[in-house]
C-alpha positions in Angstrom: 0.0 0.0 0.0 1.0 3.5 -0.7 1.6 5.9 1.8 0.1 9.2 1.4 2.3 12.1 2.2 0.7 15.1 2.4 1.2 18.9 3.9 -1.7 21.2 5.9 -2.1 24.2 7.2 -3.2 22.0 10.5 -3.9 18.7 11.5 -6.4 17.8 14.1 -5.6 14.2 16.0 -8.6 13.0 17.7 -12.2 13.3 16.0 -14.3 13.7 19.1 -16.3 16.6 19.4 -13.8 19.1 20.2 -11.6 17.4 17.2 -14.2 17.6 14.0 -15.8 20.7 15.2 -12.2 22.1 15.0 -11.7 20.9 11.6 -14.8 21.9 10.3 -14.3 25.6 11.5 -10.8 25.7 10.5 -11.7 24.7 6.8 -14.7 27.3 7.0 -11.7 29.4 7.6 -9.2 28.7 4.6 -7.2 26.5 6.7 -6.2 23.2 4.5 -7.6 20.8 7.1 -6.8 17.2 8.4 -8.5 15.3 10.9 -7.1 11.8 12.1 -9.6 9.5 14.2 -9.0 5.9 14.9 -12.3 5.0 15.6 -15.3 6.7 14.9 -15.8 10.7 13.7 -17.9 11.9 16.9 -15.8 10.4 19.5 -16.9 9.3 22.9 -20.0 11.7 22.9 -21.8 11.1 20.1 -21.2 7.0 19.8 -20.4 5.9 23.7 -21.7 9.2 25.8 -23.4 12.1 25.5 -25.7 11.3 23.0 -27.1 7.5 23.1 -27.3 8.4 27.1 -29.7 11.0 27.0 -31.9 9.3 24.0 -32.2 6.7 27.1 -32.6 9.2 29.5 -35.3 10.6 26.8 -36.9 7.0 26.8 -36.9 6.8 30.8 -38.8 10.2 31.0 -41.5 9.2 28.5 -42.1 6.5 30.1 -41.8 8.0 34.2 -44.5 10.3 32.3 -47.1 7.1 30.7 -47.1 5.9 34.4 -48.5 9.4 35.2 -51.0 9.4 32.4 -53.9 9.0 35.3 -52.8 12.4 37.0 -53.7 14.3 33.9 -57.1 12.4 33.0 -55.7 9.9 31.0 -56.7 6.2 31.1 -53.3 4.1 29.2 -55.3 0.7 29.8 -53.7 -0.6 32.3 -50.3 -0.1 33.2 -47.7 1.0 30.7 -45.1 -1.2 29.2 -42.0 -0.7 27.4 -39.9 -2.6 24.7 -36.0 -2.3 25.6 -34.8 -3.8 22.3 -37.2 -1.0 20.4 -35.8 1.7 22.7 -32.4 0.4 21.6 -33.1 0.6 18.1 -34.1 4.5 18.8 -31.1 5.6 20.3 -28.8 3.1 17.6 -30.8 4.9 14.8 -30.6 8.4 16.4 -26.5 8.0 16.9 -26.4 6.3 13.3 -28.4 9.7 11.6 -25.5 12.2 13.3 -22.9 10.0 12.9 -23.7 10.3 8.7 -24.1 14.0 9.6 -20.9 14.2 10.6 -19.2 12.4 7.9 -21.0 14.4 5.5 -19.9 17.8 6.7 -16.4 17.0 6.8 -16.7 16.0 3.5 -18.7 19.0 2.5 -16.3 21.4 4.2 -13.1 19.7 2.2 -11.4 18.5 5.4 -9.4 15.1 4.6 -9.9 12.3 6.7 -7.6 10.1 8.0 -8.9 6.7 9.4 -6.0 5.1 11.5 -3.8 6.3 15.0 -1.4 9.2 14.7 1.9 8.9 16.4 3.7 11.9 16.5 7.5 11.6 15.1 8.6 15.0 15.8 7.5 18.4 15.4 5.8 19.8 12.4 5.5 15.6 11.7 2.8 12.7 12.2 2.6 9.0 11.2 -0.7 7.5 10.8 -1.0 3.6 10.8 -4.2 1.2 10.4 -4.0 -2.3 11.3 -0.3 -1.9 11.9 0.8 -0.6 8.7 1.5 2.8 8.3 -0.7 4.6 5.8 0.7 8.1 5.5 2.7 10.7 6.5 0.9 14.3 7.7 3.9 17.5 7.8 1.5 20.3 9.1 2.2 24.2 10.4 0.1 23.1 13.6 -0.9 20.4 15.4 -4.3 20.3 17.4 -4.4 17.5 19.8 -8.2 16.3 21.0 -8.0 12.6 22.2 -9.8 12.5 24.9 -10.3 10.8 28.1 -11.5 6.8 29.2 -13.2 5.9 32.1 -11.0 5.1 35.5 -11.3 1.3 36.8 -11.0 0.2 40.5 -7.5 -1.4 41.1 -8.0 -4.8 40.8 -11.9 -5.0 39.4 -11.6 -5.6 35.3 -14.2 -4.9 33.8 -16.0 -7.6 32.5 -19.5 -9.8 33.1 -21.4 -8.4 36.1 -18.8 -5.3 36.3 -19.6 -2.1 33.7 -18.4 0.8 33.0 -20.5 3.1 30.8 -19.6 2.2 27.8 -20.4 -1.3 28.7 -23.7 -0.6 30.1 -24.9 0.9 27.0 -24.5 -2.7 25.1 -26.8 -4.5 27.6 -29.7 -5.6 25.9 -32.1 -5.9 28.9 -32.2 -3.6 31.7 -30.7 -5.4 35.1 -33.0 -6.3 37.8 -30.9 -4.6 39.9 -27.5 -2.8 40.0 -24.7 -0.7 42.5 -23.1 2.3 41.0 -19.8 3.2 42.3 -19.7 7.5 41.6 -22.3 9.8 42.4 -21.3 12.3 39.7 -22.5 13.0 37.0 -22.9 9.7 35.2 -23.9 7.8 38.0 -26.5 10.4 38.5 -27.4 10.0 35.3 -27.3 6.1 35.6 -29.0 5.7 38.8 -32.1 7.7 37.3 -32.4 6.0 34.4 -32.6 2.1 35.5 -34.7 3.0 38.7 -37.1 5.0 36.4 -37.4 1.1 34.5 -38.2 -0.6 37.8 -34.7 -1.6 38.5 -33.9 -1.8 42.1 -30.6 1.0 42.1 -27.6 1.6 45.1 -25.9 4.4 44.5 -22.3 4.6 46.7 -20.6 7.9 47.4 -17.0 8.2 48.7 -17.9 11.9 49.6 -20.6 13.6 51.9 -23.1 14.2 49.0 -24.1 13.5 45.1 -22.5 15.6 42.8 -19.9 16.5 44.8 -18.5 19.3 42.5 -22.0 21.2 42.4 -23.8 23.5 44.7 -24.2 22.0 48.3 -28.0 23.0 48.2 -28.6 21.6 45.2 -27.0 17.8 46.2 -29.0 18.0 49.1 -31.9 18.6 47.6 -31.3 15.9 45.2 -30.7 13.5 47.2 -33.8 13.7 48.9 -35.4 13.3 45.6 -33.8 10.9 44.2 -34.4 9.1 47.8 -38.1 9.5 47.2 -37.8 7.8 44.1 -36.7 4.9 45.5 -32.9 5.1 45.3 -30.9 3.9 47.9 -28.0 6.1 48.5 -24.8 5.3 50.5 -22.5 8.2 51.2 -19.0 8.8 53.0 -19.1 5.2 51.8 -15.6 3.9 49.9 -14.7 0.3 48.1 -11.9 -1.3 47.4 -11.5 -4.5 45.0 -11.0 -6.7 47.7 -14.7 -5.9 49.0 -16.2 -7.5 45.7 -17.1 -10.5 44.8 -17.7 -10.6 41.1 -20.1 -13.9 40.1 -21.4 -15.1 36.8 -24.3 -13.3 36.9 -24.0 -10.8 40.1 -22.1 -9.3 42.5 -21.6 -8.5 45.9 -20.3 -5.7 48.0 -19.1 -6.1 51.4 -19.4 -2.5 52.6 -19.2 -0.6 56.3 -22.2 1.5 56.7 -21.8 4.2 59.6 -19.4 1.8 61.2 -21.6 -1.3 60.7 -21.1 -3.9 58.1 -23.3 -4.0 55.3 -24.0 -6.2 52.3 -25.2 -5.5 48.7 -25.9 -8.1 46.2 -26.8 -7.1 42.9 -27.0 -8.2 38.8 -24.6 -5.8 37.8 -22.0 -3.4 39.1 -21.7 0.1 37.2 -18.2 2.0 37.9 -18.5 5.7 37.1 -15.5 6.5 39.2 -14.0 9.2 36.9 -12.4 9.7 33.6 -8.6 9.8 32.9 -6.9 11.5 29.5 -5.7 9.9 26.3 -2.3 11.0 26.4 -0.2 7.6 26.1 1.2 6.5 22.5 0.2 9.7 20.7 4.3 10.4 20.9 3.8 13.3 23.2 7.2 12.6 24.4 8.5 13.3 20.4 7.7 17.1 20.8 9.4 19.4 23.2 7.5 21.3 25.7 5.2 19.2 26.2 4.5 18.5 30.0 1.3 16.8 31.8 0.2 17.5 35.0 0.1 15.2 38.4 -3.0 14.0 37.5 -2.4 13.4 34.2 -3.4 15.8 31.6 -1.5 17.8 29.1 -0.6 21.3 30.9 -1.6 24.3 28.2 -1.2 28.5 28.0 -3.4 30.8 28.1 -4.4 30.1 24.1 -4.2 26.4 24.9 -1.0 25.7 23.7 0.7 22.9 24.9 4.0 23.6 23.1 5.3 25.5 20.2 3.2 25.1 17.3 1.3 22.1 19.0 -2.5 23.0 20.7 -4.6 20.7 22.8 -8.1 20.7 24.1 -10.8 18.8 25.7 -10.9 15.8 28.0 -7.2 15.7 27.6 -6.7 19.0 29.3 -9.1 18.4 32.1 -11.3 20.9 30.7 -11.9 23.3 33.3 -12.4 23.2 37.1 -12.4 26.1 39.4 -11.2 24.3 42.5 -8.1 22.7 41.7 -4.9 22.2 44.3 -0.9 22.3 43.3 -1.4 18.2 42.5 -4.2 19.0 39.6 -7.2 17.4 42.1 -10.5 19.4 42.4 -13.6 19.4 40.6 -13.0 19.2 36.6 -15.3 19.3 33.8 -14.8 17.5 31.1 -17.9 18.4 28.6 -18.3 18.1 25.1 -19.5 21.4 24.7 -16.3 22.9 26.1 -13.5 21.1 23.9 -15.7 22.1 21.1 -15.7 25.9 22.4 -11.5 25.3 22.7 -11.5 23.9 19.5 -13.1 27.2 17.7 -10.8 29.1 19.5 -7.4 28.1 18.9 -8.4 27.4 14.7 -9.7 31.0 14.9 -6.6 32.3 16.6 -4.3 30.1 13.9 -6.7 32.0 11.3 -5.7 35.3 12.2 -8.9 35.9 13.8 -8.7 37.3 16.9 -10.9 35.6 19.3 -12.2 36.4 22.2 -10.7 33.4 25.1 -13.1 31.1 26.4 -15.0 32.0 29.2 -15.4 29.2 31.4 -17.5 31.1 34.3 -19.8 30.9 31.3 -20.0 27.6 30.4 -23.1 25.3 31.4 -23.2 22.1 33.2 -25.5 19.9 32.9 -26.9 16.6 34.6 -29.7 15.1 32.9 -31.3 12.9 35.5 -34.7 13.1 36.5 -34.9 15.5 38.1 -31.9 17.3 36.0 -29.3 19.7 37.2 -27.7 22.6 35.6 -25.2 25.2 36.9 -22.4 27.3 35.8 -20.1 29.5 37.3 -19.1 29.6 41.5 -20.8 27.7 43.5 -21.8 29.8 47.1 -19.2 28.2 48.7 -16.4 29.0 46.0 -17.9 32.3 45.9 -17.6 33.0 49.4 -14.4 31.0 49.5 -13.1 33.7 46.7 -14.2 36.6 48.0 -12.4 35.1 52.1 -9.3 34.9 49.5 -9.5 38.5 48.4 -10.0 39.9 52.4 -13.9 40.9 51.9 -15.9 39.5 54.2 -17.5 36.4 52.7 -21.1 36.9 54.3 -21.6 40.2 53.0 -19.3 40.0 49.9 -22.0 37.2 48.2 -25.4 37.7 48.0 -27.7 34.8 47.0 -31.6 34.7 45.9 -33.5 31.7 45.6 -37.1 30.5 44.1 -38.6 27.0 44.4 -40.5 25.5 40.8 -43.6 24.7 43.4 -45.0 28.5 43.4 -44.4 28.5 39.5 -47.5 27.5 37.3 -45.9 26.3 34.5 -44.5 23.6 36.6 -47.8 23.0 38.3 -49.1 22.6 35.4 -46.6 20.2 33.9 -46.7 18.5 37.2 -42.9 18.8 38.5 -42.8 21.3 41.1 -39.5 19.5 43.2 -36.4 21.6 42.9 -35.2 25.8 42.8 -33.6 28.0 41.3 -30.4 29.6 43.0 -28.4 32.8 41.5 -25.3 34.0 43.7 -23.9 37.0 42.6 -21.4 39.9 43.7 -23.0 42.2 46.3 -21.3 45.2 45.4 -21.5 44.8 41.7 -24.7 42.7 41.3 -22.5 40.4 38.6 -23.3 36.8 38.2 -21.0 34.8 40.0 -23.1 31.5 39.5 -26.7 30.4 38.4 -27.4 26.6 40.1 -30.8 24.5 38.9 -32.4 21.3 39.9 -35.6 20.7 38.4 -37.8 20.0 35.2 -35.8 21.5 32.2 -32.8 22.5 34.2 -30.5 21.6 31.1 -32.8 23.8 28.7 -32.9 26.6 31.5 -29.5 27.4 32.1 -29.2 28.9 28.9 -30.4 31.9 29.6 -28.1 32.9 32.4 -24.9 31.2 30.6 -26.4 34.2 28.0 -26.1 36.9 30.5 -22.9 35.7 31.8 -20.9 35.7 28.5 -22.2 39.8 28.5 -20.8 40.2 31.8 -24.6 40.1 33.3 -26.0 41.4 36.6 -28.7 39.4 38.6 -30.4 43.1 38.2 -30.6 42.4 34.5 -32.2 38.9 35.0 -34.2 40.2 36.8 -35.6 43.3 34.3 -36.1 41.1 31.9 -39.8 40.1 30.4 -40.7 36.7 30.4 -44.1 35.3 28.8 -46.6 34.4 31.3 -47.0 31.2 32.0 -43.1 29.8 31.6 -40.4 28.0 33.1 -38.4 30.8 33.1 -40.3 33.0 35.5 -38.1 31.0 37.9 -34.8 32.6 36.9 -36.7 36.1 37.2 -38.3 35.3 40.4 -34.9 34.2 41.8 -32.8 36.9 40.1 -35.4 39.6 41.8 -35.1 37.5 45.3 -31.0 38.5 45.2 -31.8 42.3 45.9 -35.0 40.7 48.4 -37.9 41.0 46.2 -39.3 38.1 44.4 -43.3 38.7 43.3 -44.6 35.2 44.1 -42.1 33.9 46.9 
């Protein structure tokens, strides 16, 4: 076989999210464009995360919403069923449609793909090989690195059989009579609310004090007292090790201590959601100089996300973003699609001559699509006041925070999901946004708006003054936007 040797203005190594959204732009911009994937254009998200996830998620809510046909008049003839295999089909089909998407734009746009693993040889130089052999030869101006991350395993627990990770539970073809989840972030969140919405009998087990240990402290407790109604059975301040499981044929089962007391789990299947680590081994990192990764792992960039001359990287690999990290790298950190995407835009842009404005991570939205969902961005109250400690304000005057619950709003009576708030903190002297937190019904679909008035450097004053229609959702964010200066309508 020949091997193609071919120059660009930039290659992109990694065809995730942040990866072909990065080609795409830069061959919008002029830029002759390569993208080198070794699996699938879309990455992680579109065929193994974000997206077949919340087409279950979708599926789980539809059906959470047939068993309350009754409460709204409706008669379903007894109760509801569902067909997993059909469901399946749903989310295959829905990933298969983007996935030809995909493929089609980077055609469209010109960008040449490359379907094989890039090694880099030396600066300004990559390799690309399939099934061993190598198939060409990419010399580039700049390098844009976007590999991604995979999910962390417990020392000692492979997974296989009766012990998932994500990726492996989205292969199952029946839903588990019952299953533990090791993480309460986001994923096992997400996890935990999908199979117990099918009946499944869920544990969720927490190393920390509370769910979603990187959100706002409110907001976990208030979800864990939903989630608890649902029927979840959460353990927190709870930790494993290996040596506590005993994997089976067709179960599992944890030997735990429970507020000093020993307690046993046995269940069909074991789901670890303990955390994601970056793709930075046998990319030839080590081939180009400058490049340096952090304690925990990820590849250390500038302030335009360079992580060495001429070479850029963003995404998972970076850690995304996190507001709380030590000296050692350890802290909260987001690694969202929607943000290597963002970083991808930028630094094409910036190679472009464009001048861009930098990310603005305060800005950017996360989002936990359980049921009930989550969405926040910015400081928490605690970083907030933690921050302004830092700077020698006082932190209980320095923060102000309003509040307003979905239960006195009448959209959400109406709809029928009146658990969860809305919380805004924001600067007391300035009235900025500092941080918008949600839990509730289209949390995801709500945060929007304040990520909107963050990017233009918005007040709560502002969220406030604005007109919603009458009756909406988003009467919430006013409400609690006009409870930070003490003077919500309807509280």
């Amino acid at each position: 076989m020949a091997i193609t040797r071919e120059r660009f203005d930039i290659v992109v190594i990694g065809g995730g999210t942040g990866g072909y959204v990065a080609a795409l732009r830069a061959a919008q911009l002029g830029l002759k464009t390569a993208l080198v994937e070794r699996d699938k254009v879309g990455g992680v998200c579109l065929h193994r995360g974000c997206i077949p996830t919340k087409a279950l998620l979708n599926s789980a809510d539809y059906y959470s919403l047939l068993q309350r046909a009754p409460e709204f008049g409706f008669g379903t003839g007894g109760a509801p069923s569902y067909d997993y295999p059909k469901i399946r089909q749903k989310v295959d089909s829905t990933v298969s449609q983007l996935y030809k998407g995909v493929q089609f734009l980077l055609k469209k746009k010109g960008v040449t793909v490359f379907s094989g693993h890039a090694t880099l040889e030396r600066p300004g130089l990559a390799c690309v090989q399939s099934e061993g052999k190598e198939i060409a030869e990419l010399g580039a101006t700049s390098f844009l690195l976007s590999t991604g991350s995979h999910w962390r395993e417990l020392s000692g627990l492979p997974i296989a059989g009766s012990v998932m990770d994500a990726d492996a539970a989205l292969q199952l073809q029946e839903i588990p009579k019952s299953v533990v989840i090791i993480g309460a972030g986001q994923t096992g969140v997400e996890f935990a609310s999908f199979y117990r919405a099918f009946g499944a009998e869920v544990h969720l087990i927490e190393a920390g004090p509370r769910l979603l240990p990187a959100e706002d402290a409110e907001v976990s407790g208030q979800l864990e007292k939903m989630l608890a109604r649902r029927g979840i059975n959460l353990y927190l301040n709870t930790t494993l090790e290996a040596k506590q499981v005993t994997v089976q044929e067709n179960s599992v089962q944890l030997d735990l201590i429970i507020k000093d007391k020993p307690k046993n789990l046995k269940a069909e299947k074991m789901l670890l959601a303990i955390g994601r680590e970056a793709n930075t081994k046998n990319f030839g990192l080590e081939n180009w100089p400058g490049v340096k990764l952090d304690k925990a792992g990820f590849v250390q960039t500038g302030p335009n996300l360079e992580a060495a001359s001429n070479l850029y990287a963003v995404g998972d690999m970076t850690g995304g973003f996190g507001f709380s990290l030590d000296e050692a790298g350890n802290g909260p950190r987001y690694l969202l699609a929607h943000t290597s995407s963002a970083q991808g835009i930028y630094v094409v842009e910036k190679l472009a001559g464009k001048n861009p404005d930098s990310v603005n991570y305060s800005a950017v939205p996360r989002c936990t699509y359980s049921n009930p969902q989550v969405a926040s961005l910015g400081l928490t109250e605690r970083e907030a006041r933690d921050k302004a400690k830092a700077a020698g304000k006082d932190e209980k005057t320095a923060v102000k925070v309003g509040k307003f619950p979905f239960k006195a709003n009448g959209q959400a009576m109406m709809q029928g999901e009146t658990e969860g708030f809305v919380k805004i903190v924001a600067d007391t002297a300035s009235g900025d946004l500092l941080g918008v937190h949600i839990t509730g019904p289209k949390a995801t679909e709500l945060i929007a708006e304040p990520g909107l008035a963050k990017l233009f450097d918005g007040s709560a004053w502002e969220l406030a003054q604005a007109i919603r229609p009458h009756p909406a959702l988003t009467e919430v964010i006013m409400e609690a936007a006009r409870d930070v200066d003490g003077w919500a309508i309807h509280l």
